[in-house]
Structure formats: structure tokens, C-alpha cells
N, C-alpha and C positions, 0 to 999 in steps of 0.2 A: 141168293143164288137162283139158277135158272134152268131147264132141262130142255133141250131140244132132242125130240126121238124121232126116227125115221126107220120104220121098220120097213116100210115096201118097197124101198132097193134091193138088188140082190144080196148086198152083206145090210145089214143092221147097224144103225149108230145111234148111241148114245151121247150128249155132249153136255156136260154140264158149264155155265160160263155165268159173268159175273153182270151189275148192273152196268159193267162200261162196256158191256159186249164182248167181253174178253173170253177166252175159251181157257177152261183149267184145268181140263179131264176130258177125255174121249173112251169111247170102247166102240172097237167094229168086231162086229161077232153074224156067226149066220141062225137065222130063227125060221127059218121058211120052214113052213106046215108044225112046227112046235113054239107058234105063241103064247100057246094056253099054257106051256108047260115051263118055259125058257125067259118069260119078259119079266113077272116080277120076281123070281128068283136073280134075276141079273141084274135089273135095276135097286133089288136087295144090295145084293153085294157089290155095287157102286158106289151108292150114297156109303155106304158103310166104309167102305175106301177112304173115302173123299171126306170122313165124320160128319154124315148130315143127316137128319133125318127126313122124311116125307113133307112134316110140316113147317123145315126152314126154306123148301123149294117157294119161291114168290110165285114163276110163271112156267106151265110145262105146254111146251110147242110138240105141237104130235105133226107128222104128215099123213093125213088121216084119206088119200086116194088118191089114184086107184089102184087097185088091187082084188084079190078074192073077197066074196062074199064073205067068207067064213073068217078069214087073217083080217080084214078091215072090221069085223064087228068083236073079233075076242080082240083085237088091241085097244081099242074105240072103249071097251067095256072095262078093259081094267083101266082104264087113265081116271075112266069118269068115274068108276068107285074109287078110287086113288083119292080123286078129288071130293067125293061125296064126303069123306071120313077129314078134310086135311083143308078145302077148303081153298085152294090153289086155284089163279086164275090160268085158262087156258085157251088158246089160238090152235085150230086149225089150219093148214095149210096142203097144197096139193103137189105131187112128186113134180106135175108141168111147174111149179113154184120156186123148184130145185134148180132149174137148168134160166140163163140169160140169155141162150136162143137158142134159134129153130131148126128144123124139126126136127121134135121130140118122140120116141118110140117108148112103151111101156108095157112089157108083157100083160094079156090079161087071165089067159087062161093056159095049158097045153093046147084049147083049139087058136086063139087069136088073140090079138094084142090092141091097146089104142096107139092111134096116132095122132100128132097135133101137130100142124106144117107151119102155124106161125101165130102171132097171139093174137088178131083177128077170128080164125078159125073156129070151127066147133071143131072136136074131140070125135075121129072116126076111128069103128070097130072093123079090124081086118084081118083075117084068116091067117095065124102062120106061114101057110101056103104059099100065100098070095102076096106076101109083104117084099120078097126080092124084086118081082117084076111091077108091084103098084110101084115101087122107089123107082127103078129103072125109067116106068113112061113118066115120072115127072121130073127125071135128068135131075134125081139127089143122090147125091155121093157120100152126103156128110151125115149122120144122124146122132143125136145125143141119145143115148142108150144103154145098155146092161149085157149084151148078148153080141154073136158074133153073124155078123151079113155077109155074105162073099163080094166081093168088090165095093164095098161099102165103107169108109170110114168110120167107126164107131169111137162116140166120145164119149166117155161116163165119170170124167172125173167133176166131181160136185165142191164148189167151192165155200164150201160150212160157212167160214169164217165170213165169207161176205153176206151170206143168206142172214145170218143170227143177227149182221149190223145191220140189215135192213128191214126186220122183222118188226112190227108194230102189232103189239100184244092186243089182242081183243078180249081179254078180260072176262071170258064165258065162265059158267059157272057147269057146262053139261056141252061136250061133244057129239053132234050126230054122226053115224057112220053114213056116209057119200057112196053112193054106187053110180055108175055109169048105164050099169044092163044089169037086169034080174038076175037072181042066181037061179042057176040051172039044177031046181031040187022037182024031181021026180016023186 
């Protein structure tokens, strides 16, 4: 069996699924600002669900950014002690990895968010503020996202099931945690 976790959306999923890509199990739960406290307690009582233990998972897919400083590196850190003790191979992937197109919005802080307009692109940081009228002068209507625009289409629904068939496991034995911009520690 197989574990896809995506915590940096606004709801949390867990998916566990099989080697034909199949999906067997799900849980969408919210974990924002309580990862340290909520992830392996829940992914406890998953596997345990599902009768399995840590060390029958073969591969665990994290979506390891972006997000907080702090939520990307305590989830980052239980995966890899997860894996330190159990031995599991593991792939990173990035929330832009979620969505089949563009552009994409991702919260990043209360001040500002990224964005990514298409998959050429780098990955720009823009001001909560400033993100209705940056869409506006580039005449975007549509955005793949989590939160609500005023005149804006917002689309967030993430299609799992095709992402896990298209996943190709990169077999790490240690995930780094990914940052976009420094964390803002005073």
C-alpha cells in the first residue's frame, strides 16, 4: 500500500491506495497551525482503520510546498522520522503539482500569497492586497485556488485520483522541506 498526504491545502488529505493506483481510503480533515499535534495522531488512526501498520506503507507522497515555514518543516519532519524508523520510500511533490492548469494562487502567509500564471513561469510573491487588481490588469477571471476573489472564478477542486495515477515515486530515503522566501523570525 501507498500514502499520498497533502497537508498544505486548506482541508488536509490523506489517501491511502494500492499498487494499481487505486484509492482505498481517504480522510479530509483541517490541520492548519496544529500539525505537530494532529498528523501523527491521524495518520495513527488511519492505518489502524485500514489494519496496517507504518512499515507495510511501500511509498509515502508528501506535498511537501509551499506553505508556512513552521507547517512545511513539522510535517516534512514527522514523514522523515516516519521514515527514518520504517524505511519507506518517499516523493515529494509541490501543491503547483496538484492543479493541470493555470494560474494557480496559494496562500502564503496572512501578508501574501504565490502565484504561478502558467508552467513556464517562476512562482511570484504578492500582497494579499494586491492580488484582486494584479488578476484584474492581467484580464484573469479563472484562478485554481482555496479562497474566495470577488469577481474571480475560483476553482479548487483537486483531482486525487488522476494525480496518484500519474505520480512516479522517486524513491528518497530523507525529504527536504522547500521554501519559496525565508521565514519571517525576528
Amino acid at each position: 500500500m501507498n500514502l499520498f498526504i497533502n497537508t498544505i491545502s486548506k482541508d488536509a488529505h490523506i489517501i491511502l491506495f494500492d499498487d494499481n493506483r487505486m484509492i482505498s481510503d481517504k480522510i479530509i480533515f483541517e490541520i492548519k497551525w496544529n500539525e505537530s499535534s494532529l498528523l501523527i495522531p491521524t495518520l495513527d488512526s488511519f492505518l489502524k482503520k485500514n489494519n496496517l501498520k507504518y512499515d507495510e506503507i511501500k511509498n509515502i507522497v508528501l506535498v511537501n510546498w509551499p506553505g508556512s515555514f513552521t507547517w512545511v518543516r513539522t510535517v516534512v519532519l514527522a514523514i522523515n522520522s516516519i521514515n527514518y524508523i520504517t524505511n519507506n520510500n518517499l516523493t515529494a511533490i509541490s501543491y503547483f503539482d496538484l492543479f493541470k492548469n493555470y494560474p494557480i494562487v496559494k496562500s502564503s502567509s496572512k501578508r501574501d500569497c504565490f502565484f504561478k500564471e502558467n508552467q513556464e513561469n517562476n512562482i511570484e510573491i504578492i500582497l494579499n492586497e494586491d492580488l484582486q487588481n494584479y488578476l484584474k490588469q492581467k484580464n484573469l477571471s479563472t484562478i485554481y485556488w482555496e479562497a474566495d476573489i470577488e469577481n474571480v472564478e475560483i476553482i479548487e477542486n483537486i483531482d486525487y485520483l488522476s494525480i496518484i495515477a500519474e505520480i512516479r515515486f522517486d524513491n528518497l530515503k530523507k525529504i527536504e522541506p522547500l521554501y519559496i522566501k525565508k521565514p519571517n523570525i525576528c
